[in-house]
C-alpha positions in Angstrom: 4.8 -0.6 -0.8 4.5 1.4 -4.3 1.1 2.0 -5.3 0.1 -0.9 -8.2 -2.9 1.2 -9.4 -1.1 2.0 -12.8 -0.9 -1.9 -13.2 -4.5 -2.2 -11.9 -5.2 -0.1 -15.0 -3.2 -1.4 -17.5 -4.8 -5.0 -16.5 -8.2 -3.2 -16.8 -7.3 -1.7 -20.0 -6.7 -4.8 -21.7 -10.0 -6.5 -20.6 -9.7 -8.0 -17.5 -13.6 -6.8 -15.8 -13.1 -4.7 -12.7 -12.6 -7.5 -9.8 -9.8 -8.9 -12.3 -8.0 -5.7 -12.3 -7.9 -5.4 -9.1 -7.5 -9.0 -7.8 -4.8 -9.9 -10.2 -2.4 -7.0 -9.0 -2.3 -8.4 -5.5 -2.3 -12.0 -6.0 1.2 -12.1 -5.3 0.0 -11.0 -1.4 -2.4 -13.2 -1.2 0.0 -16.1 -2.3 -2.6 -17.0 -5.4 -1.2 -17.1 -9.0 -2.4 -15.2 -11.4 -4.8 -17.4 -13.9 -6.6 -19.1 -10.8 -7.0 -15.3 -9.0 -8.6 -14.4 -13.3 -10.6 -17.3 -13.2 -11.9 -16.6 -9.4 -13.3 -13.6 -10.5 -14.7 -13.6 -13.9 -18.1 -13.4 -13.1 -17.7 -10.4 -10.4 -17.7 -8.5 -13.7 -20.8 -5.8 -14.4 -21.9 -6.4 -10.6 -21.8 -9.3 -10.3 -22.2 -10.5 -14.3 -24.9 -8.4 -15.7 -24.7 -4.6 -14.1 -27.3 -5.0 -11.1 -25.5 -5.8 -8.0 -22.0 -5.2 -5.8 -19.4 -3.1 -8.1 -16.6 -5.7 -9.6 -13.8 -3.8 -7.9 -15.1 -3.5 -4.6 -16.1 -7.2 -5.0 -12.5 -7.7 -5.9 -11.3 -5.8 -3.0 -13.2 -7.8 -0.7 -11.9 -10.9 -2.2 -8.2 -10.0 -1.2 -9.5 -8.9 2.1 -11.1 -12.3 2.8 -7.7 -14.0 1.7 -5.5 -11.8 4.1 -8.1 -11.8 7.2 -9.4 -15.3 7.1 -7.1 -18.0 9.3 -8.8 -20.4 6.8 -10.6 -23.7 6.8 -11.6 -24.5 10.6 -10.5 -21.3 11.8 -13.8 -19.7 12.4 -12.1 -16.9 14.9 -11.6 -14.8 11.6 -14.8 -14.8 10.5 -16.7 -11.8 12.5 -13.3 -9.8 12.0 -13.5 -10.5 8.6 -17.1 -9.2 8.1 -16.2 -6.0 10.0 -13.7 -5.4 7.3 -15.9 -6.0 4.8 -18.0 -3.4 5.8 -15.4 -1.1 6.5 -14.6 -1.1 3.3 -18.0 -1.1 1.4 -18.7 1.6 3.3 -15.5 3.8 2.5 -16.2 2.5 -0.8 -19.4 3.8 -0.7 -18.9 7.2 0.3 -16.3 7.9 -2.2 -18.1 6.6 -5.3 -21.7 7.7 -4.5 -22.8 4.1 -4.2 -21.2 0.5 -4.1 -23.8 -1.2 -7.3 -22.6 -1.2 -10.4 -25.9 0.0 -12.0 -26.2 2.9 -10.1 -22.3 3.8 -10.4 -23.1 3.4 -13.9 -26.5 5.4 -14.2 -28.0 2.6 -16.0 -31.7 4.4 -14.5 -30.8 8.0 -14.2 -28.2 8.3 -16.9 -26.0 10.4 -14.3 -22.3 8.3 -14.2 -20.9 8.4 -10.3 -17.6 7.2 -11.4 -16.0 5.4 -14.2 -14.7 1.8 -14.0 -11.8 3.1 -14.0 -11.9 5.3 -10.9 -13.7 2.4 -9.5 -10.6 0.2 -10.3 -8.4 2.8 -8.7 -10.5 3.2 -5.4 -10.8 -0.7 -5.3 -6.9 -0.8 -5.3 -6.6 2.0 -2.4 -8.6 0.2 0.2 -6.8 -2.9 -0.8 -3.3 -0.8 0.0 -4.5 0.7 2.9 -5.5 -3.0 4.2 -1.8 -4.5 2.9 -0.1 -1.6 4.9 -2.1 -2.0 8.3 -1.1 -5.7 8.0 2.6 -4.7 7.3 2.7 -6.6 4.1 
């Protein structure tokens, strides 16, 4: 699969918040339209609506994780799997930005940025490809 990060960006860019960007440009994987993926996510924005908690785009990542991984309603098998991920990934996430909250990503305390929304965007997108090519999809 070609990389969507560009189109991650470009959503981002025109004010979708960071779980937007990166939820939208997958929901075609996850088998979601667009508008109901938007309106899923709106208030991921600013960790989690107000710059204090869980990055938007690893929040958004996770999202698309949970859709590919869980075997849905009734299907609790999925569920311990589906946590592992999830900390597979906050973890890469993590070690590549410096931290996974928004406000410290941000500096909102120290005034020392770890990385942009955008590069937070672009590394939400890259564990969501790495998960989309281990699953073949």
């Amino acid at each position: 699969m070609e990389s969507r990060i560009d189109q991650a960006l470009e959503r981002h860019h025109m004010g979708y918040n960071c779980a937007q960007s990166v939820v939208c440009t997958y929901c075609d994987k996850m088998g979601v339209d667009e508008d109901t993926a938007f309106k899923m996510t709106e208030a991921f924005g600013l960790g989690m609506g107000g710059m204090q908690s869980t990055c938007g785009a690893l929040s958004g990542a996770l999202a698309v994780a949970g859709m590919l991984n869980s075997k849905g309603m009734n299907q609790y098998v999925s569920k311990k799997d589906t946590y592992a991920l999830a900390r597979q990934m906050t973890g890469e996430f993590g070690s590549r930005v410096g931290s996974t909250i928004c406000k410290e990503i941000k500096g909102v305390d120290t005034g020392t940025i770890l990385k942009s929304c955008d590069g937070c965007v672009e590394e939400g997108c890259r564990l969501v490809e790495k998960l989309l090519e281990e699953k073949g999809l």
